[in-house]
BAFI-3210 file (N, C-alpha, C; in Angstrom, 3 decimals, decimal comma, padded with zeros to 6 digits):
// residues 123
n [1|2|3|4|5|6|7|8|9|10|11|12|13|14|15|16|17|18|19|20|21|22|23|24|25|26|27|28|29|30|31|32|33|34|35|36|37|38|39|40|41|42|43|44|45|46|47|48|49|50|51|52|53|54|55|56|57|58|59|60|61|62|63|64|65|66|67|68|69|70|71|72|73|74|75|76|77|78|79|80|81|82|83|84|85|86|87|88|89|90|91|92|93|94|95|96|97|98|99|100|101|102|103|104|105|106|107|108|109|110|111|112|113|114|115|116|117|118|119|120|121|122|123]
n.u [-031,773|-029,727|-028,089|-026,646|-024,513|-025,532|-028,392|-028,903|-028,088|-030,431|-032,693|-031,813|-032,226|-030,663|-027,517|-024,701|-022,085|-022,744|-023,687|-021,246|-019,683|-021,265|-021,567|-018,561|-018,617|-019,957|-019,634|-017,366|-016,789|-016,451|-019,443|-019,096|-017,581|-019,435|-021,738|-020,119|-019,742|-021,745|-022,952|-020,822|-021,160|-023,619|-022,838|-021,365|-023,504|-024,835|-022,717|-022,739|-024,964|-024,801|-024,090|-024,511|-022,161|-019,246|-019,145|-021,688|-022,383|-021,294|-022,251|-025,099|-024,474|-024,261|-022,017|-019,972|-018,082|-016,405|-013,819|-012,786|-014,754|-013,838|-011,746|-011,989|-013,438|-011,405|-009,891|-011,441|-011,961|-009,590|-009,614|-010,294|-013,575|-013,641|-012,352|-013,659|-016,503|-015,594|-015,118|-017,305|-019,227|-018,047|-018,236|-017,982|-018,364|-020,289|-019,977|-017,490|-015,907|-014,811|-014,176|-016,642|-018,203|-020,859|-022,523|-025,183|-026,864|-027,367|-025,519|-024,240|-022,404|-019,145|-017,604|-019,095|-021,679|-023,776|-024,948|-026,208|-026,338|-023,731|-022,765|-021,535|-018,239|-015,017|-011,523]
n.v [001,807|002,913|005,810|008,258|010,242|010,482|010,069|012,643|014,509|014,193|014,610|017,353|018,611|018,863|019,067|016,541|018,049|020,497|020,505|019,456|021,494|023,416|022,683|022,712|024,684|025,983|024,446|023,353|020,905|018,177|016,252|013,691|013,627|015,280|013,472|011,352|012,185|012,796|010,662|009,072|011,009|010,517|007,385|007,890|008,466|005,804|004,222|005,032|003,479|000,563|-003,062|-002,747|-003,639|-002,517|-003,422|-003,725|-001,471|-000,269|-000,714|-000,589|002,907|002,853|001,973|-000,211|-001,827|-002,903|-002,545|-000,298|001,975|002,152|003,302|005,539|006,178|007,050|008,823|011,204|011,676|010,959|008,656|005,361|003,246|001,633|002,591|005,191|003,648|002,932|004,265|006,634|004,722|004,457|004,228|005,370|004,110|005,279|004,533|003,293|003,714|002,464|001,462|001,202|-000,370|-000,062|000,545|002,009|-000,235|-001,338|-002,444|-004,382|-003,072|-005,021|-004,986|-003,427|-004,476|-002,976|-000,413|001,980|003,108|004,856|008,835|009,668|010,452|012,628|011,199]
n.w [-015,716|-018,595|-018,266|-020,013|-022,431|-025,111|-023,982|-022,186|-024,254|-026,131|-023,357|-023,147|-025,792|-027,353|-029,480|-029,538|-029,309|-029,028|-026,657|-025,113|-025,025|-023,925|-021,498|-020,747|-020,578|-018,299|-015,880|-016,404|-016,448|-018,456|-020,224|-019,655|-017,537|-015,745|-015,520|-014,315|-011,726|-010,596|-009,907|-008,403|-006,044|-005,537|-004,840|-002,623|-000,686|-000,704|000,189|002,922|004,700|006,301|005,713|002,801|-000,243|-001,615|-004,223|-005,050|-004,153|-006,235|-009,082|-008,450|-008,733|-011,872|-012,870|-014,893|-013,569|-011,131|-010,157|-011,554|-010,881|-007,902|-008,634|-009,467|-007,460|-005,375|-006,954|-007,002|-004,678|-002,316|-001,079|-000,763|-001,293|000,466|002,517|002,858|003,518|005,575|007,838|007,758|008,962|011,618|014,744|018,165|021,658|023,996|026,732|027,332|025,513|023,770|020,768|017,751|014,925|013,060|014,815|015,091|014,117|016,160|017,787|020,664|023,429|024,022|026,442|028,643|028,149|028,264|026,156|024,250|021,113|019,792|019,722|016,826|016,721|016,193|016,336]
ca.u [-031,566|-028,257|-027,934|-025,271|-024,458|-026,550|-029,567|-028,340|-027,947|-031,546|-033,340|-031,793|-032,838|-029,174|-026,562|-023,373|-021,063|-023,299|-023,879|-019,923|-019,721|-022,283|-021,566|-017,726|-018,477|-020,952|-019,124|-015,707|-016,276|-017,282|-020,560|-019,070|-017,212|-020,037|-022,295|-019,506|-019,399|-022,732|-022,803|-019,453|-021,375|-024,518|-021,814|-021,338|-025,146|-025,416|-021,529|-023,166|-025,465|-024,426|-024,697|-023,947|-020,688|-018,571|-019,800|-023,208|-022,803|-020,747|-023,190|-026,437|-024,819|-024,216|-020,691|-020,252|-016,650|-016,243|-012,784|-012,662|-015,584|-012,698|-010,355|-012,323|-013,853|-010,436|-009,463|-011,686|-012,316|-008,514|-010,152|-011,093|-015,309|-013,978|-011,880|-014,746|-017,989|-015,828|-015,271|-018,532|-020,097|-016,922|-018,721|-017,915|-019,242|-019,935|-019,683|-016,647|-015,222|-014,143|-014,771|-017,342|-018,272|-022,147|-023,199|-026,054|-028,207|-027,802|-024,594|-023,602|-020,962|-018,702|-016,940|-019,847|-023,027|-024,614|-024,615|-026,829|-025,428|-023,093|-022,601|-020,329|-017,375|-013,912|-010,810]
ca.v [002,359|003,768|007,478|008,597|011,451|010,347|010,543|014,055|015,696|013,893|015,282|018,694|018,960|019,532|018,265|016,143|018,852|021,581|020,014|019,372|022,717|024,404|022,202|022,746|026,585|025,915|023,665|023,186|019,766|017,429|015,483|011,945|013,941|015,292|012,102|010,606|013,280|012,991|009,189|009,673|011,685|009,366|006,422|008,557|008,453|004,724|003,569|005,136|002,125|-000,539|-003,918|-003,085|-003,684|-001,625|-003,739|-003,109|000,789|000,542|-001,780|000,885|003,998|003,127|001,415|-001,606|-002,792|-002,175|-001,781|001,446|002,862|002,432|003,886|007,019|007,198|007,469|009,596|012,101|011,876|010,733|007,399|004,302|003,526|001,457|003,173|005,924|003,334|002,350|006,111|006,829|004,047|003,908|005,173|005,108|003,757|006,574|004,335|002,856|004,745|001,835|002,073|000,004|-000,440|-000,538|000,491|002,483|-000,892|-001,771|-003,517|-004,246|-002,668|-005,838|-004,468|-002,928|-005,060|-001,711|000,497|002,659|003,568|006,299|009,380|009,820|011,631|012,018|010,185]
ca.w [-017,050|-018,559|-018,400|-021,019|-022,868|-026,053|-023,214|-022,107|-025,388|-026,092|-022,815|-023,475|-026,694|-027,940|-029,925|-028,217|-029,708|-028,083|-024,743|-024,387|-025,402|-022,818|-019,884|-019,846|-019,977|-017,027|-014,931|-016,244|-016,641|-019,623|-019,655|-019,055|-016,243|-015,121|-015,308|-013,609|-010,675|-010,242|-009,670|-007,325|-004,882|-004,706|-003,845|-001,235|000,448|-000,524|001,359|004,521|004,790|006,528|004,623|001,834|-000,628|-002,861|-005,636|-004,549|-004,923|-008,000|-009,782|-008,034|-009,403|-012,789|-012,804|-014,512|-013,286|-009,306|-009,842|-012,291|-009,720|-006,992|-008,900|-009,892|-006,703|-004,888|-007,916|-006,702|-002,814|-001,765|-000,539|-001,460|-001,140|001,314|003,550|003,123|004,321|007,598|008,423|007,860|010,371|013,035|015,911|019,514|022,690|024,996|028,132|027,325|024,376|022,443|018,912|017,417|013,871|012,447|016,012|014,490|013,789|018,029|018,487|022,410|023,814|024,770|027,636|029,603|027,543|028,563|025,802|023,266|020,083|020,547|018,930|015,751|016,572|015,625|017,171]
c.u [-030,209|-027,937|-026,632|-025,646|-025,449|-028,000|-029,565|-028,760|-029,699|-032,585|-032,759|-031,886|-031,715|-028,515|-025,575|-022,583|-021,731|-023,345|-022,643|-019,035|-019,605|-021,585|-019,714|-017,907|-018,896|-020,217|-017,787|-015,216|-016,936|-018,218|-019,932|-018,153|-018,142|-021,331|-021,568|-019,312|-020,898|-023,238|-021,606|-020,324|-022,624|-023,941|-022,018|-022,297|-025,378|-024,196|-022,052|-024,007|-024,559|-024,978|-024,650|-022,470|-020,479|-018,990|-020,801|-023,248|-022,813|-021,918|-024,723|-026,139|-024,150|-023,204|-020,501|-019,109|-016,568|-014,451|-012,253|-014,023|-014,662|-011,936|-011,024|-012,748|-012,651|-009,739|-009,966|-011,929|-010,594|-008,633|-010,370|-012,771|-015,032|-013,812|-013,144|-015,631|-017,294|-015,616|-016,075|-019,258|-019,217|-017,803|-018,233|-018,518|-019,173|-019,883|-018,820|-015,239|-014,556|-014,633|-015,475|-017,622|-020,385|-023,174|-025,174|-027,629|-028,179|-026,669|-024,347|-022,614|-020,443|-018,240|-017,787|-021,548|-024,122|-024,702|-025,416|-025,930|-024,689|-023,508|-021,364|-019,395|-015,706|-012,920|-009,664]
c.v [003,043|005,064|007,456|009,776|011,056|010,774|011,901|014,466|015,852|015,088|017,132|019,547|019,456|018,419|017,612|017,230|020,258|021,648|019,480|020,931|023,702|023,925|022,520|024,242|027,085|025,566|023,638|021,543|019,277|016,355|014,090|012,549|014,518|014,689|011,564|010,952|012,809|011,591|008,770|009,720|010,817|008,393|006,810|008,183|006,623|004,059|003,791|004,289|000,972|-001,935|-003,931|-002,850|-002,564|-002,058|-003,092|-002,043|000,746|000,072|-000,312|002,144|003,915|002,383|000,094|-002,623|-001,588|-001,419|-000,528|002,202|002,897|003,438|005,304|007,592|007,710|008,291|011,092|012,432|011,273|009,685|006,328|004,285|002,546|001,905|004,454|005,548|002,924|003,837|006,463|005,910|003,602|004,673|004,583|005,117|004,956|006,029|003,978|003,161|003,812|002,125|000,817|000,687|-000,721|-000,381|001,403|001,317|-001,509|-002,448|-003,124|-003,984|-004,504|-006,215|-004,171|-004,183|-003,952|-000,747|000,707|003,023|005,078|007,321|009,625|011,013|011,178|011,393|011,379]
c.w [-017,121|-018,921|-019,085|-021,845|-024,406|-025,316|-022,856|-022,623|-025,649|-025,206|-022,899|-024,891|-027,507|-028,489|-028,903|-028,409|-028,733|-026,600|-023,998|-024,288|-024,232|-021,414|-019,360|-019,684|-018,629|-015,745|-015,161|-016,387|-018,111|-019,478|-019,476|-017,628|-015,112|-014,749|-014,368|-012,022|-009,607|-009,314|-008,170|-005,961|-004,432|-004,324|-002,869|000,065|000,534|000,755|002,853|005,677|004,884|005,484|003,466|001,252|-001,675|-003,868|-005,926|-005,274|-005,698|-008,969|-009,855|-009,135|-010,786|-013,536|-013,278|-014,102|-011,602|-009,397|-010,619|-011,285|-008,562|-007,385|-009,109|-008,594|-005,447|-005,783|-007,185|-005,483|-001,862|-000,759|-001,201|-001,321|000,069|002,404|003,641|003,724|005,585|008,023|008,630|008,897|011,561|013,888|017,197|020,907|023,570|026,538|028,151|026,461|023,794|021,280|017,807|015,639|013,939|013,855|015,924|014,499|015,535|018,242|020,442|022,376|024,615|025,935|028,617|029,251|028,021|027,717|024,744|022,233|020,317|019,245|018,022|016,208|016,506|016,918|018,038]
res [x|x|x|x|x|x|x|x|x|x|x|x|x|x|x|x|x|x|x|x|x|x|x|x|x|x|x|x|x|x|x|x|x|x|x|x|x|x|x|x|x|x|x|x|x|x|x|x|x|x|x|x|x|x|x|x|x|x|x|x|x|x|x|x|x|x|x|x|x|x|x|x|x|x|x|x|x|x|x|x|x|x|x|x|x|x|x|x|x|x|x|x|x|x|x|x|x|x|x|x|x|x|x|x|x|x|x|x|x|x|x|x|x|x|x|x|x|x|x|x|x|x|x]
***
């Protein structure tokens, strides 16, 4: 379903003029900014999942052109969604310390074929 500020004003029992009103006094932002914020940050939880695409997300949280969901969501996080989902699943081998990708769902270490998923840490 499409959440929009007509739905908003609706479930809060308010006008649009009122509820652009209230919310920047609240927040500071305006309801399609903070619809849009809100959407942003669930990207976030879905990119962390392997398997799926940037479309994917954008499409999931609401978005219906992938490439204005890029652009906003490097607007506001100083990333792309993609350079964000390989950051999020780079992990490294702890017997070998190369740096594997998606190691989370069981990949083998290549180098040793001995290896448990490591733990996430930085470089």
């Amino acid at each position: 379903t499409e959440f929009d500020i007509d739905t908003f004003a609706l479930e809060l029992n308010v006008s649009k003029s009122t509820l652009n009103r209230k919310m920047k006094a609240m927040t500071g932002l305006s309801p399609v900014e903070f619809i849009r914020n809100i959407r942003l940050k669930h990207a976030c939880t879905l990119l962390k999942k392997p398997f799926i695409n940037v479309s994917e997300v954008a499409y999931a949280v609401g978005f219906s052109n992938p490439k204005y969901f890029t652009k906003c969501f490097k607007k506001e996080f100083d990333v792309t969604p993609t350079e964000y989902q390989k950051k999020e699943l780079e992990m490294v081998c702890d017997s070998c310390d190369a740096w594997m990708y998606c190691v989370r769902i069981g990949s083998i270490c290549r180098k040793r074929n001995s290896h448990q998923p490591g733990q996430k840490r930085g470089r």
